[in-house]
Structure formats: C-alpha cells, structure tokens
C-alpha positions in Angstrom: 5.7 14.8 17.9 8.9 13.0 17.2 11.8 15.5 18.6 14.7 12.7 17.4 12.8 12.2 13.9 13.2 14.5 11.2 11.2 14.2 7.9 12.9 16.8 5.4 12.0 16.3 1.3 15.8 17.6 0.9 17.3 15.1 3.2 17.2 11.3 1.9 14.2 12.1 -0.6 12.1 13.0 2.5 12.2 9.8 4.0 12.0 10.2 8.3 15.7 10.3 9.1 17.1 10.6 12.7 17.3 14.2 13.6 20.6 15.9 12.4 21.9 12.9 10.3 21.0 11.2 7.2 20.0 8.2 9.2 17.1 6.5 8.0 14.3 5.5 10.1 14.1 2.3 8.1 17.4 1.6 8.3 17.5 1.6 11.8 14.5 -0.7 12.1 16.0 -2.8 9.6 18.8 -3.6 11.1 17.3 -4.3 14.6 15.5 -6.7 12.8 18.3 -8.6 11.4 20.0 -9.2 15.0 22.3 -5.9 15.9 21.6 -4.9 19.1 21.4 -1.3 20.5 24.7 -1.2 21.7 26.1 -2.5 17.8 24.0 0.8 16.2 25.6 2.8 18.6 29.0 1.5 17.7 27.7 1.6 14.0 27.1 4.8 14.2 28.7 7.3 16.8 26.2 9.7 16.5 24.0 8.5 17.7 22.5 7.4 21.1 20.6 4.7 23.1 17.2 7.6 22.8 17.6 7.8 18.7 17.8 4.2 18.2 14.2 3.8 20.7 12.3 7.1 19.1 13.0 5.3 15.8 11.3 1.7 17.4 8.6 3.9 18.4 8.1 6.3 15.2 8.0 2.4 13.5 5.3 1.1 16.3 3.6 4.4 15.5 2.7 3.5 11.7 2.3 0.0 12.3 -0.6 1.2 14.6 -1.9 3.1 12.0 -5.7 2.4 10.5 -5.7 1.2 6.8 -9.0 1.1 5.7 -9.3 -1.8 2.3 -11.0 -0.4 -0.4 -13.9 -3.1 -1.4 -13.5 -4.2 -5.1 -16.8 -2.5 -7.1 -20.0 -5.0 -6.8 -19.3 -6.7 -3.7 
C-alpha cells in the first residue's frame, strides 16, 4: 500500500519507518508539525526525498481517517 513506508518488528520496535532507513513515521510528522519545512527534512536528512517526507503526511492522514469505534461503559 505504502511503497516509501516500511513497518519491520526488527527495525525501530516495528514502528512504520521510511523505507530503507530508521526514519520514523512519527518523527517526520512531528517535526512538520513543529515548523521545519520540506526542504529543512531533506537537509535534515540526505536520504531522503521530497516523495518520503509526503507518503509519510499521507501514511499519517491514513490513520487519522481511521474508524474508532467507543466502547459504551456497561449499563448505559
């Protein structure tokens, strides 16, 4: 689904890494968040490329979307 992402239990304690690093997802996310721009990340971090840095906004967006379903406390 996610070429870029990788989700390895031996890489980073399985968290979803950018392919071929040890890169976290999070991390990524994290820092756009805090104000670094694209083009900082890539400086950041040579390995990696304008398409990493947007498949991990998008792996994010992708969870985010996700449906949690509350479970209703016992006699309501």
């Amino acid at each position: 689904m996610y070429s870029r992402i990788s989700i390895d239990p031996r890489v980073c304690h399985g968290q979803a890494c950018v392919k071929g690093t040890r890169i976290p997802v999070h991390q990524i996310i994290r820092m756009l968040a805090n104000g670094d721009t694209i083009e900082d990340l890539c400086r950041e971090y040579p390995g990696l490329d304008r398409e990493d840095i947007l498949a991990c906004l998008d792996y994010a967006a992708a969870l985010a979307e996700e449906v949690v379903t509350p479970l209703q406390a016992q006699g309501h």
